[in-house]
Every structure is written in C-alpha cells, then in structure tokens.
C-alpha positions in Angstrom: -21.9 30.9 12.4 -20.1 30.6 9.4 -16.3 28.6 10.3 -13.6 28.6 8.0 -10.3 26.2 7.9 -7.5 27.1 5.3 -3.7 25.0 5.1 -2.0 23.5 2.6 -1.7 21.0 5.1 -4.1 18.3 4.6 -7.0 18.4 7.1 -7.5 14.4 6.6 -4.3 13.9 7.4 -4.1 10.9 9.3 -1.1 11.6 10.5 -0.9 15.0 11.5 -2.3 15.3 15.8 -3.2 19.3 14.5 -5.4 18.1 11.5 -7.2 15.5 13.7 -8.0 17.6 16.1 -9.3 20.4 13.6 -11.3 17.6 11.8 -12.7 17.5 15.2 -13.4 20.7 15.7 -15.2 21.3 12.2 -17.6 17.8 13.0 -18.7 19.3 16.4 -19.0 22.7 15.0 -21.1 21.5 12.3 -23.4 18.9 15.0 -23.9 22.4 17.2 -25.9 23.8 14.4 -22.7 26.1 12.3 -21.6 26.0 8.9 -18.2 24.2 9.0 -15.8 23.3 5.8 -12.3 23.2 5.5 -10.1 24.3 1.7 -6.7 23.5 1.4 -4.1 21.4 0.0 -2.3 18.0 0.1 0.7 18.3 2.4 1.1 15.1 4.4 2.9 14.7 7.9 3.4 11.3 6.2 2.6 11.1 2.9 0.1 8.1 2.6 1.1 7.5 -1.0 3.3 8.8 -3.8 0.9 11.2 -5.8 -1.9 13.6 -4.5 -4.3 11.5 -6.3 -3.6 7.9 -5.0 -3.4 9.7 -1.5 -7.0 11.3 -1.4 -8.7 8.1 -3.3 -6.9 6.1 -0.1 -8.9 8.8 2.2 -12.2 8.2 0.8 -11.7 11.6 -1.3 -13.5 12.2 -4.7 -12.6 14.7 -7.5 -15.8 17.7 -7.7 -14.6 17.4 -12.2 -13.7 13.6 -12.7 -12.7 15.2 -16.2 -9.7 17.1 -14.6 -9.0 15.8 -11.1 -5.7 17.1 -10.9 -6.9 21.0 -11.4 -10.0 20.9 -9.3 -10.4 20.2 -5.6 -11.3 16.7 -4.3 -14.1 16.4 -1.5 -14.8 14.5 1.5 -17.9 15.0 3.5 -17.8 14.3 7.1 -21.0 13.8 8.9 -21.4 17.2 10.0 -18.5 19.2 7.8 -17.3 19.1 4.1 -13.1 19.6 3.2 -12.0 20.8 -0.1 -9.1 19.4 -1.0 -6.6 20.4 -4.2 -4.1 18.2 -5.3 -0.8 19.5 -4.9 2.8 18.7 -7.0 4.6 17.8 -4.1 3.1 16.2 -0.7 5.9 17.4 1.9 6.1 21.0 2.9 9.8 21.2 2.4 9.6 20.4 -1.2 7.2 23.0 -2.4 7.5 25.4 -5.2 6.3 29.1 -4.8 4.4 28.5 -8.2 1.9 25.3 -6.1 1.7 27.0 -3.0 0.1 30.8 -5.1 -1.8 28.3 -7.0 -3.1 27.1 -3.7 -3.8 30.5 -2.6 -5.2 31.7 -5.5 -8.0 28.6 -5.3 -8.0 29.4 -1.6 -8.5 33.4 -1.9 -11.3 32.9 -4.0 -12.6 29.9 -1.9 -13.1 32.4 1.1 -14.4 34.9 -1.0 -17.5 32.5 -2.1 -17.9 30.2 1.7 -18.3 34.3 3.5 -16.8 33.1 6.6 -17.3 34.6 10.4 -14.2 32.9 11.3 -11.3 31.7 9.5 -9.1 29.2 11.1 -5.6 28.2 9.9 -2.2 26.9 10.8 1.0 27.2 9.2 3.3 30.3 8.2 4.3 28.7 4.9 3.5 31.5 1.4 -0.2 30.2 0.7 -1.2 30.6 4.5 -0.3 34.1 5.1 -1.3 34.8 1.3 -5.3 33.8 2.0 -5.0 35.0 5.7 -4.2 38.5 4.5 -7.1 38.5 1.9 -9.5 37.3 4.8 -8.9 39.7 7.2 -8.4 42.3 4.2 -12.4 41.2 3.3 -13.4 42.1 7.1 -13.2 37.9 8.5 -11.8 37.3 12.1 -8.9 35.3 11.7 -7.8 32.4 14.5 -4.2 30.8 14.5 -4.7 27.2 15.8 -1.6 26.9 17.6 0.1 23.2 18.6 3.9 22.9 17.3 5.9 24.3 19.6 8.5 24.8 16.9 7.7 28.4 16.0 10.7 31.3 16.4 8.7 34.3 15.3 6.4 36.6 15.9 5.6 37.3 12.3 4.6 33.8 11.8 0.8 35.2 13.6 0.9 38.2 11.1 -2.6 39.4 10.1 -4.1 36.7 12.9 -7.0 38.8 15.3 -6.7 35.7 17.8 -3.8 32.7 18.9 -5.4 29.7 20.2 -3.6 26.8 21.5 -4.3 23.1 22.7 -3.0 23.7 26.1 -2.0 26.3 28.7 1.7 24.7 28.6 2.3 25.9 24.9 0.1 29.7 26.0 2.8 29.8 28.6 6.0 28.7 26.2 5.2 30.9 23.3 4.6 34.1 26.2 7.8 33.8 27.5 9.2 32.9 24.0 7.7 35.4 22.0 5.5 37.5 23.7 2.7 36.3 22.2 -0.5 36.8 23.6 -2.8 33.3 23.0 -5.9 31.4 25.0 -5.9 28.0 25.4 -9.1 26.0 24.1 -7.7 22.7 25.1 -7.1 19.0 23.3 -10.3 18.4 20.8 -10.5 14.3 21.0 -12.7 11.8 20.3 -12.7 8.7 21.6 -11.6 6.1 19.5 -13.7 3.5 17.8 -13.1 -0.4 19.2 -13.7 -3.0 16.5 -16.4 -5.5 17.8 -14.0 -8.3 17.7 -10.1 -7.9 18.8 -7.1 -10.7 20.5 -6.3 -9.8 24.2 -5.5 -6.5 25.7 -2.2 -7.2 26.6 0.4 -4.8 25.0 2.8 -2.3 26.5 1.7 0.5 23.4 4.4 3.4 22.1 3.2 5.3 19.7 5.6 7.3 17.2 9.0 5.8 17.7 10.7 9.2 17.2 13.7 11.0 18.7 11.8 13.4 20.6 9.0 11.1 21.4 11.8 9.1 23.5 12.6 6.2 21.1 16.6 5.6 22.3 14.9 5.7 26.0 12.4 3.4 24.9 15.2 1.0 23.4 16.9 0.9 27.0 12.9 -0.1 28.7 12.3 -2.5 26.1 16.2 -3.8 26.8 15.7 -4.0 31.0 12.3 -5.3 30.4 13.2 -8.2 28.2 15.3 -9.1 31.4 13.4 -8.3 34.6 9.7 -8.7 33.0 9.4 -10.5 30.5 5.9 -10.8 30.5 5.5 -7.1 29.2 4.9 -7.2 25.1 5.4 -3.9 23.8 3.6 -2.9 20.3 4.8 0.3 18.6 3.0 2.2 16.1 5.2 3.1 13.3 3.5 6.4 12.4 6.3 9.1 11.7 9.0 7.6 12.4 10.2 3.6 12.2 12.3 1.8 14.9 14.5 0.8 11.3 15.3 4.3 11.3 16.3 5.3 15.1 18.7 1.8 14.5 20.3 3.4 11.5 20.7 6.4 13.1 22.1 4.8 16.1 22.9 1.3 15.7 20.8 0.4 18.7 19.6 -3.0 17.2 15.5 -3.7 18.1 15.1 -6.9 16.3 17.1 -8.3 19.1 14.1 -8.1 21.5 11.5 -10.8 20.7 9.0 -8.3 23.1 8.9 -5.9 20.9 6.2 -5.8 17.7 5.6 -3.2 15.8 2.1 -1.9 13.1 2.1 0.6 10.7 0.7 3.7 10.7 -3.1 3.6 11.5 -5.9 5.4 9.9 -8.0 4.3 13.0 -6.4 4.4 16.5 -9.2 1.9 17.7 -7.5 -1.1 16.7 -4.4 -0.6 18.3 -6.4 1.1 21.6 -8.0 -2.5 21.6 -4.8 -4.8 22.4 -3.3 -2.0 24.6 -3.4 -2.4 28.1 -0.6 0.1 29.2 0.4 3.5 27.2 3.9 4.1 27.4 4.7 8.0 26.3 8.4 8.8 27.4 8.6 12.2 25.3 11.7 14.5 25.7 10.1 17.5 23.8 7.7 20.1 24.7 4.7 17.6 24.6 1.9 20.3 23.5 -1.3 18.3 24.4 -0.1 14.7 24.2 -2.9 13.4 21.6 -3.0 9.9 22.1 -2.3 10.0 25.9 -6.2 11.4 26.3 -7.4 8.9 23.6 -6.0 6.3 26.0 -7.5 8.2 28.9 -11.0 8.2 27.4 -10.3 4.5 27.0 -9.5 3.9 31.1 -6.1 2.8 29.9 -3.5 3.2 32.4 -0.3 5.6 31.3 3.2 6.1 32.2 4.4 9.2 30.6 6.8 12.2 30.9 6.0 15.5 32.5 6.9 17.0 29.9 5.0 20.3 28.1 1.1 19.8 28.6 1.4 16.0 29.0 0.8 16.6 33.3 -1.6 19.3 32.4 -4.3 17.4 29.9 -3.5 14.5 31.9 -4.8 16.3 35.0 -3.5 14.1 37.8 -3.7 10.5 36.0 -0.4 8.2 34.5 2.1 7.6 36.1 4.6 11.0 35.6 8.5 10.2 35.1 10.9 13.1 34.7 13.3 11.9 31.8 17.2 12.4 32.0 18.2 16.0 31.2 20.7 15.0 28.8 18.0 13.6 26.5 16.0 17.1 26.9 18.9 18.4 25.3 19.8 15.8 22.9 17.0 13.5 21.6 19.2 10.9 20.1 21.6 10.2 22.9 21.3 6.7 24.1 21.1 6.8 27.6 23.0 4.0 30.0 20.7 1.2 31.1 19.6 2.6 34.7 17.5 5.5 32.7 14.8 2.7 32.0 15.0 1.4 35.8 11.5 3.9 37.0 10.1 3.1 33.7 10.2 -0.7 33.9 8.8 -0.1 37.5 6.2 2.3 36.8 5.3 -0.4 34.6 5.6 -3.9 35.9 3.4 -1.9 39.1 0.7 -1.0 36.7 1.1 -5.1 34.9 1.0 -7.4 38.1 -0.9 -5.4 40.8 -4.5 -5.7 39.9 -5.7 -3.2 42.2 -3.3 -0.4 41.3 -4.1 -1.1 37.8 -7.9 -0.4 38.5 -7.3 2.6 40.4 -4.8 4.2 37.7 -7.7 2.8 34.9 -10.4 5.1 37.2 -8.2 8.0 37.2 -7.6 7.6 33.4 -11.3 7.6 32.8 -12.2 10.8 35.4 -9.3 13.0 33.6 -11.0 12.3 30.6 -13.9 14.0 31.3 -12.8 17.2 31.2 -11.8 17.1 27.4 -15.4 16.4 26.2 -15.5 17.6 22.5 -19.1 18.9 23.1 -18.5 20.9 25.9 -15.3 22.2 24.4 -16.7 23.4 20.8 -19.5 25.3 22.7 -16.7 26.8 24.8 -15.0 27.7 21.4 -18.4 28.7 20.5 -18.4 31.5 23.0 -14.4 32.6 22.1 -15.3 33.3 18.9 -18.9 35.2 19.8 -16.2 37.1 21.7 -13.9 38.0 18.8 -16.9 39.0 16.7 -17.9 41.3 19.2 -14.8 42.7 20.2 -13.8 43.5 16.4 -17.8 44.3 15.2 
C-alpha cells in the first residue's frame, strides 16, 4: 500500500503533538512493508528559527537542487519513510499569503499526481489543504482527515475527506455531538522516548507546555503551596509553546520568585527531559485530545497526576492520579485561581514523592496502560481501516 501525507504544516515539526504522531505513523507504515512519504510545507507550531532554510538545516533537512533551495523541496529520510519539504515565505499559519499557500498546492497537486497514492492523509482546512485534497480524491485516492485539535467549528473543514480519524474516542464523541461528524478513533501513535546513556538524578516534578489551557496560572498556585508544604518537590517545565515569562506578563503572577521551579527549552528529543523526571504533572483545562506526553511518561513507568479532562482518563486507561480542575478555569484559562485550588494537587503529589510503595504501584500502572498504545499493533490496526476504505469505495 501506497500512504500519502499532505500539510503545509511541517511533518518534522518538533513541536506540533499531530506531526509527531504522523511521523509516527509514516515510520511504522514504512517498517510493515508500505510505501510511506509525506509532501508539504514549512509551517511551524513554533517556528525553530527565522527563515524556512535555517529551520530545515536545524532538522537535519537537505535541499533535493543545492542550486535553488528556496524553489525546490528539501528532504529528510526517516528510517522507514521519506518527507518532502518546500520552503515557505512565512513559518506561521496566520501569516500566509494565498499566493505561498497555491504555490504549495500546485507543488503538492502535482506531488500526488507522480507518488499514485492508495491513501492520502492530511490535516488542516487552510487553502493548500483542501486545494490538493480535492485533486486527490478528484484522481480516484481515498482521502483520511487525521483529526486531533479540538478547535474545529465546521463541517466543511472535512470537505472532499472519504474518512475522519481521530487520536481518541473523547474527541469522536466531541466532534459528534458538535458537528455531526461521523469519525473512528485509531488512538495515540507514540513512541517511547530515547534515554541518553548518562543523565543527573530522576528527581523533578515535570510540566510540560506552560500554556493557559495546559493549566499554567493553576500550576503557579502548586508551585506557590509547594514551595511551602514540600519543599523537597523540584519542578522542571518545558518551555515548548508557551514560556512562564509570558503567562507573568499576561498575569503578573511572578515565577522567578520560587527557587523550585527550573525551566528548559523546547526539546527536539523528549528523552532527556523523561530522564530527570520522576513525577508528570499535566493539570490541563482544555479538551485534552490524547494527552501526548502523558503516554510517553506512561511507557516510561513514570507516575502522573493529571486532569480528566478530554481523552487524558481515556489513553491513560485507569493509571495517574485524575484531579477534576476548578470550573471557572474550564471556562477561563487565564484566571488565577485562590491558593486552595493547588491543595489536591500538592497532595496527589507529595503521596506519589514520599511513599515508596505507592510510587511503585502508580509506576506499574503507568507501565500496563502503556501497553495498549503499542505503535506496531496500532499501524496494523490502521492497516486494516484503510483495507476497509479501499474496499468500501473500490
């Protein structure tokens, strides 16, 4: 079988949970035996440098013409899957011009024309998306929506798309009642991450994505009650996104004040950080679709304490420690809450720090959930979907 991804999102993108986990998807396919390649362009989640250039060269990407690297597609070649990349003017979708984004889908029509994909996979309703999805399914290809942002408000968005998949049955479930949309779940694609042979202690309280929606003003009141009742809790935060020098603009809440409290940039390899953690702290007030880092953490037999919120209790299958956050953060992200929100937190958490045996038994539960999100197992699941949608349009 011949697979297919198109976005002007960047498939490398480091920082984009969708792009890893169709990076993923397109390795595994191409280990099972398929033909797997991705052909798109250079929007960023967070744009790892300021030209197209700089940021491929930073992801290992080389130009296919050296002699004109801005007008032909760069290439990276996985171990089992290839991406074709084109350099774009501008690396954030809001700042696009209609001109890049046809030039995109002009490279991109005729990309699909020359690969002859069974099944082409995209996300994204930006011009260039639906552009090369209507040629594909115009030139007889089964088109799949890969469905993860719970952010979508219409219907139209899934034009010319033969199936919707998403990462869990929580979002299937949201965009139903939502929409009316009819989509299958194929679960969270994730691999476990890579340790480095050599790291300091495992010792760290780890938030990842200080965002408003990823609970960073209910993080500032756990990292406030901590500093007070446990001290011995260190939290590290991954600065992927968003920064903790943006949530204090935003809010004055002041986090150089803690001395428990470090923080890392964003990280092209989750390993190193997955190596110091010993807790995962993920106190998200959104629609969580599939909560990413929360298996990598699993597959690790790192303990959690998380929100139920989205498809964080589903992925998570019984393991972390599951907190309901306040309602008036559901409905506003960048309220700052009063001081007792971070009371079962700081629990959930010094439990999980000083009792030895608890730890262990949440680490074992951590591990056993993981086994359910096997990559291999999954993709030859996926496998059969898409036999399915090839037989049911043939």
């Amino acid at each position: 079988m011949r697979i297919l991804f198109f976005s002007a999102n960047c498939v490398v993108d480091p920082s984009s949970g969708a792009a890893i986990s169709l990076r993923t998807i397109l390795n595994e396919l191409g280990r099972q035996g398929h033909i797997a390649a991705s052909f798109g362009g250079t929007i960023f989640d967070v744009p790892p440098a300021s030209s197209s250039g700089a940021a491929l060269e930073g992801l290992g990407a080389r130009p296919t013409s050296p002699d004109d690297p801005v007008g032909s597609a760069w290439l990276i070649a996985d171990e089992n899957a290839t991406h074709h990349v084109v350099p774009m003017a501008r690396l954030k979708r809001q700042d696009q011009s209609r001109s890049d984004e046809e030039r995109i889908a002009k490279l991109g029509v005729a990309f699909v024309r020359a690969f002859r994909p069974d099944i082409f996979i995209t996300y994204g309703a930006g011009l260039c998306e639906k552009l090369v999805t209507e040629a594909a399914r115009g030139a007889g290809v089964k088109t799949v929506f890969y469905l993860a942002n719970p952010g979508y408000k219409r219907l139209a968005s899934f034009d010319h798309i033969d199936q919707v998949v998403t990462d869990t049955q929580a979002t299937t479930d949201l965009y139903r009642e939502r929409l009316g949309l009819q989509a299958v779940p194929i679960g969270k694609f994730v691999a476990p991450p890579a340790l480095p042979d050599e790291s300091g202690p495992r010792d760290r309280v780890t938030f990842v994505n200080p965002a408003p929606e990823k609970g960073v003003t209910l993080f500032y009141r756990i990292a406030e009650l901590a500093a007070r009742v446990a001290p011995q809790l260190k939290f590290l935060v991954v600065e992927s996104r968003a920064t903790l020098a943006a949530a204090t603009q935003r809010t004055g809440m002041t986090f150089t004040r803690f001395n428990n409290v470090e923080t890392v940039g964003m990280q092209k390899q989750m390993g190193r950080v997955f190596a110091r953690t010993r807790i995962l702290l993920q106190p998200s007030l959104w629609h969580e679709s599939g909560g990413r880092v929360a298996i990598e953490a699993a597959s690790l037999g790192i303990p959690m304490v998380v929100s139920d919120r989205g498809g964080l209790p589903e992925v998570l299958r019984g393991a972390g420690l599951q907190i309901s956050p306040p309602l008036p953060l559901i409905e506003n992200h960048w309220l700052i809450p009063p001081p007792t929100a971070a009371i079962p937190w700081v629990e959930a958490l010094r439990s999980l720090d000083e009792d030895p045996a608890f730890y262990a038994e949440h680490s074992a539960a951590a591990r056993a959930s993981w086994q359910a999100h096997d990559p291999v197992i999954r993709t030859r699941e996926l496998v059969h979907l898409f036999e399915a949608i090839l037989a049911r349009h043939a």
